[in-house]
VEXDREN-2710 file (C-alpha; in Angstrom, 1 decimal):
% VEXDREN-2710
k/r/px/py/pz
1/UNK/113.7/72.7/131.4
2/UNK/111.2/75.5/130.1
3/UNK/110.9/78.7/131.7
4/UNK/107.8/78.9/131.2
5/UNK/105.8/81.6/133.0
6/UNK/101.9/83.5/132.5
7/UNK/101.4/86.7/132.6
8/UNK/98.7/89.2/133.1
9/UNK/98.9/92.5/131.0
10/UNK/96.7/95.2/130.4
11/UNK/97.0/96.4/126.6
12/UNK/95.5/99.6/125.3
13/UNK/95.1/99.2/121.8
14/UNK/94.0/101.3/118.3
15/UNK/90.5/100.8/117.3
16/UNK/89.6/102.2/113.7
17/UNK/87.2/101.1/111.1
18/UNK/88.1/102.7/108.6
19/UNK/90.6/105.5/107.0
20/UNK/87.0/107.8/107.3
21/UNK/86.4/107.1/110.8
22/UNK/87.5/108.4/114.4
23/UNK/89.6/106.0/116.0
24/UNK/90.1/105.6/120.1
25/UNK/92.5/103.6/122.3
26/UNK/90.8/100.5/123.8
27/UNK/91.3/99.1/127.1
28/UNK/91.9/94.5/127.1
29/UNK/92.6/92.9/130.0
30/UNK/94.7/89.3/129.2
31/UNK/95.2/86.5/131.3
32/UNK/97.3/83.3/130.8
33/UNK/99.9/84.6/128.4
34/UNK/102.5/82.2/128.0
35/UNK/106.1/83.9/128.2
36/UNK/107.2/81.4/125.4
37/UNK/104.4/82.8/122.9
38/UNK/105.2/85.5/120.2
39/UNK/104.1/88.9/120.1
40/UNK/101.6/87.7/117.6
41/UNK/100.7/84.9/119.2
42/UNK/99.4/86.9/122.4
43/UNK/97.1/89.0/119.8
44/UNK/95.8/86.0/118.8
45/UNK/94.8/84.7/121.8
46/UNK/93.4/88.0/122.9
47/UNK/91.3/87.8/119.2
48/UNK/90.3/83.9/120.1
49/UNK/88.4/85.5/123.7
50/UNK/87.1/88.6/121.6
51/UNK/85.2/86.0/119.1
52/UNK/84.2/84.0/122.1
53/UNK/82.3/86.9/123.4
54/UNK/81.0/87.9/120.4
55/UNK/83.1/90.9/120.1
56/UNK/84.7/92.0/116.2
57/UNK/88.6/90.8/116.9
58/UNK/91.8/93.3/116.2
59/UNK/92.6/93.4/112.7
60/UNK/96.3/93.2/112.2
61/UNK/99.0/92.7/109.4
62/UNK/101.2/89.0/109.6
63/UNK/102.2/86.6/107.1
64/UNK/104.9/84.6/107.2
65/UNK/106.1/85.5/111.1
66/UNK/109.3/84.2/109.8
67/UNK/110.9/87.7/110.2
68/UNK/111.2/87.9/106.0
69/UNK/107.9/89.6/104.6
70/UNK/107.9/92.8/107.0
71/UNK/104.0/92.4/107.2
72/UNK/103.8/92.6/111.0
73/UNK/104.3/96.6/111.0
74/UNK/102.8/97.4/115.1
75/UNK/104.2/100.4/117.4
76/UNK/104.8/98.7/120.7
77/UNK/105.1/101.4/123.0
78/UNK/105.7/104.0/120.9
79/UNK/108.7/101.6/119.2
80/UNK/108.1/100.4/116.0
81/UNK/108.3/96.3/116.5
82/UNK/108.5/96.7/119.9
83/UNK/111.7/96.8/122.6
84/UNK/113.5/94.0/121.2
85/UNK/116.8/95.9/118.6
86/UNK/116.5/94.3/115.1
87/UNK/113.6/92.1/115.5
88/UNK/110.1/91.9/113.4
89/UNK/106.9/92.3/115.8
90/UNK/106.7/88.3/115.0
91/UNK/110.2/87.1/116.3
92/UNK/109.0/89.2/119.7
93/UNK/108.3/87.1/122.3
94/UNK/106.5/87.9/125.2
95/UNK/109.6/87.2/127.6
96/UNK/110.5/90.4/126.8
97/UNK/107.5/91.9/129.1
98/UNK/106.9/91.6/132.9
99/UNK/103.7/90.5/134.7
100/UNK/101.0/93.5/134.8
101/UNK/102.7/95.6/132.3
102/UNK/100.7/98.2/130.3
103/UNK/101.4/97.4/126.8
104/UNK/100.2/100.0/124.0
105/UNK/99.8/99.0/120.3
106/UNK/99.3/101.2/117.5
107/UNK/99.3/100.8/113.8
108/UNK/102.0/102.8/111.9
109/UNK/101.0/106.8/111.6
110/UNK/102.1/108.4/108.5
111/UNK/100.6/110.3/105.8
112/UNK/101.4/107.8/103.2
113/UNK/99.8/104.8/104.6
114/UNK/95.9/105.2/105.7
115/UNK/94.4/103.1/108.0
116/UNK/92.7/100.1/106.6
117/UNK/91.4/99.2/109.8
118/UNK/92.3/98.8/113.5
119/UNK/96.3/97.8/113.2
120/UNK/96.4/97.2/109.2
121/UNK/98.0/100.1/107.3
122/UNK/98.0/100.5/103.4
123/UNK/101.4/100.7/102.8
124/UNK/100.9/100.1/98.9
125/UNK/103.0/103.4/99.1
126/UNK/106.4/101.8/99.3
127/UNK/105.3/99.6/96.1
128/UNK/104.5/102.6/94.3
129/UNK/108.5/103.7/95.1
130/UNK/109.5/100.2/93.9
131/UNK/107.5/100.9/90.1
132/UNK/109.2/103.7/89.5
133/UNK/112.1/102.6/88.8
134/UNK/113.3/99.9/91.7
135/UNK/114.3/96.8/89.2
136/UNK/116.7/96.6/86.3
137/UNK/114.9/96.7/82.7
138/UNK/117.6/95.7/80.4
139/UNK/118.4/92.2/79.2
140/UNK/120.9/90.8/81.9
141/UNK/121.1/87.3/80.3
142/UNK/119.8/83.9/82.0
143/UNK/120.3/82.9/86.2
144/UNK/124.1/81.3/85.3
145/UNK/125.1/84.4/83.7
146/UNK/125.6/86.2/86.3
147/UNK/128.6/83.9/87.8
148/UNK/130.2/85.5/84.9
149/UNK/129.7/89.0/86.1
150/UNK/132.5/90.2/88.7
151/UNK/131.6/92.0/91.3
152/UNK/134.2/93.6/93.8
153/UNK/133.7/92.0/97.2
154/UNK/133.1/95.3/99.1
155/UNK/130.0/96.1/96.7
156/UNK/128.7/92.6/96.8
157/UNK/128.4/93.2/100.4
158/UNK/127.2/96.7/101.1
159/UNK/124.5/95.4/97.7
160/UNK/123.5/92.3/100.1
161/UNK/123.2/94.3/103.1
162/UNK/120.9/96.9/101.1
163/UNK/118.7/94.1/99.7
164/UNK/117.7/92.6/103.2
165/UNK/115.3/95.5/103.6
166/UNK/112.3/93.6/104.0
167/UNK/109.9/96.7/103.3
168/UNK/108.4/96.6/106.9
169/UNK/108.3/101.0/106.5
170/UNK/109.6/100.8/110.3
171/UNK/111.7/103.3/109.4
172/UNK/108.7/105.5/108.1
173/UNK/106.8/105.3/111.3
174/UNK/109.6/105.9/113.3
175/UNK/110.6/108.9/112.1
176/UNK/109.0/112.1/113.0
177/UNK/108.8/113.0/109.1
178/UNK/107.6/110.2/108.4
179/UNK/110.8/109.9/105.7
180/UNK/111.4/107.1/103.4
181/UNK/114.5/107.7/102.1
182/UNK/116.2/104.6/104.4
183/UNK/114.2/102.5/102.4
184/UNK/114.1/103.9/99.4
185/UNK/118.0/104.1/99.7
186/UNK/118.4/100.7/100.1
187/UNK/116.6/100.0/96.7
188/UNK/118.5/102.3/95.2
189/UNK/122.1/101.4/96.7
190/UNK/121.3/97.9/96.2
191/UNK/121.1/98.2/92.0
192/UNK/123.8/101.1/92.0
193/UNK/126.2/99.3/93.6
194/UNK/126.0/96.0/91.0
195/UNK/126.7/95.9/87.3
196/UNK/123.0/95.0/86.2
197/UNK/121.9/98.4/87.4
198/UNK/124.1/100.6/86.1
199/UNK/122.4/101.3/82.7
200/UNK/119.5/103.0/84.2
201/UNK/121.2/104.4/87.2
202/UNK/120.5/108.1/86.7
203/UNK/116.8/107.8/85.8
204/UNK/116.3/105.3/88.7
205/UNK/117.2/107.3/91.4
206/UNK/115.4/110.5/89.9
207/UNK/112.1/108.6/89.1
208/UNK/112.0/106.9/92.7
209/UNK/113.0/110.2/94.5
210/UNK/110.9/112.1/93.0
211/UNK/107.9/109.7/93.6
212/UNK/108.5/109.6/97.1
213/UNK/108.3/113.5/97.4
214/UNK/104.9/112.7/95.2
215/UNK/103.7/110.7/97.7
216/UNK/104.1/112.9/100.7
217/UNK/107.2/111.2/102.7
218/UNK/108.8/113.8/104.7
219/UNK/112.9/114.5/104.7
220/UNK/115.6/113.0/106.4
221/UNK/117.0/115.1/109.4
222/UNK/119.6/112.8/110.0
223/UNK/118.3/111.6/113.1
224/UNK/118.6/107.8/112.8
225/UNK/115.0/106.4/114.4
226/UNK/115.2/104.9/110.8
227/UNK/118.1/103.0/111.4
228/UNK/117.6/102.1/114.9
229/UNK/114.2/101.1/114.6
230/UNK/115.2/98.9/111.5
231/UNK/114.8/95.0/112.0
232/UNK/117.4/94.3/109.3
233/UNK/119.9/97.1/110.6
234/UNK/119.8/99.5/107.2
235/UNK/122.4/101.4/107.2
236/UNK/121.8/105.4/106.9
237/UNK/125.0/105.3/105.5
238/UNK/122.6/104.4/102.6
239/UNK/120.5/107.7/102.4
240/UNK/123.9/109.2/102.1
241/UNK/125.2/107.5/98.9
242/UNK/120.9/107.9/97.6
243/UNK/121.9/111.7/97.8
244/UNK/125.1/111.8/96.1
245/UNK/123.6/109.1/93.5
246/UNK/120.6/111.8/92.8
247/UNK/122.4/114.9/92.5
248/UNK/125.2/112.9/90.2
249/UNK/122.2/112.2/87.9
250/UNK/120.3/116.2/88.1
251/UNK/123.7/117.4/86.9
252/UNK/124.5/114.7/84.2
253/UNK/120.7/114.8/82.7
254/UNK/120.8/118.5/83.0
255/UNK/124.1/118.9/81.6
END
């Protein structure tokens, strides 16, 4: 039996053009939204009566609302991907919110990721992270060779709990920084901690710490909004071993 229920909600959304333009908080009032929809879903019904009236519909970031591709990056009430603790903005369903409730959506605010246009971020940032040194580069053989490489239990796991950072920058926009280094330190963990990414260890973490200063990320302040606004649940234990992996390699290429 479905629990079905409508609800009524006032959402106050961000309205930009274009990086160059002013921007202003918009007032929508929605009727009829279905408790079983999805967070996106209720944007696109609100987009579906905008185009009816003739109005220019929200732009906003989705993809595969699977919860894998991180696309659908929206503050929801000042959280990043809303109330619900490690969930995307597209496995958020509108259960989650009450009849009349205020909702207020914003696209993420940082330095490093302009605004395209209403809700869409250019977060080609975190790729520019990834190019500097976020893959291995040597020869690791073919696909079956690498049931021939052992890998201690412990590191496979803390390497597979790195590498489900789905690059959603959540933890960017969540922290008052606007820091990186959760993600960047999962990239980083997640090659350190295997035998394919040892050989270009050092001049990994340098290049992709040092590119993520270039590109205007703040510091950690060992806060945690990163980790508690992370869908995946990233550890910042992380960030920790991206520090001691950086200043292993200053000293070693120094030395």
């Amino acid at each position: 039996m479905s629990n079905e229920k409508l609800l009524s909600l006032n959402l106050k959304i961000w309205r930009q053009t274009g990086n160059k333009e002013k921007g202003e908080m918009v007032d929508y009032r929605l009727e009829g939204v279905s408790t079983e929809a999805s967070f996106l879903e209720m944007l696109d019904q609100l987009n579906e009566e905008l185009v009816e009236k003739g109005q220019d519909p929200v732009a906003f970031d989705h993809d595969c609302r699977e919860g894998i591709c991180g696309m659908c990056s929206l503050m929801i009430n000042g959280q990043a991907h809303g109330p619900e603790k490690e969930t995307t903005t597209c496995q958020l369903h509108m259960r989650k919110f009450n009849d009349g409730d205020t909702i207020v959506i914003e696209p993420w605010r940082a330095k490093a990721f302009p605004v395209i246009k209403d809700l869409m971020v250019d977060r080609t940032a975190l790729d520019d992270i990834i190019a500097a040194g976020g893959y291995v580069n040597v020869n690791t053989g073919n696909a079956q060779d690498a049931n021939a490489i052992l890998v201690g239990k412990e590191n496979a796991d803390l390497a597979m709990d790195a590498a489900a950072c789905i690059g959603c920058a959540a933890c960017v926009a969540s922290c008052k920084n606007a820091s990186a280094m959760l993600f960047a330190s999962a990239k980083i963990s997640q090659l350190a901690l295997l035998p394919q990414g040892q050989v270009e260890r050092e001049q990994r973490v340098i290049n992709m710490v040092e590119k993520m200063d270039e590109l205007g990320f703040g510091n950690c302040t060992n806060e945690a909004e990163c980790e508690a606004s992370c869908p995946k649940g990233i550890d910042i234990s992380n960030i920790a071993r991206m520090n001691r992996e950086y200043l292993k390699a200053i000293v070693k290429t120094k030395n």
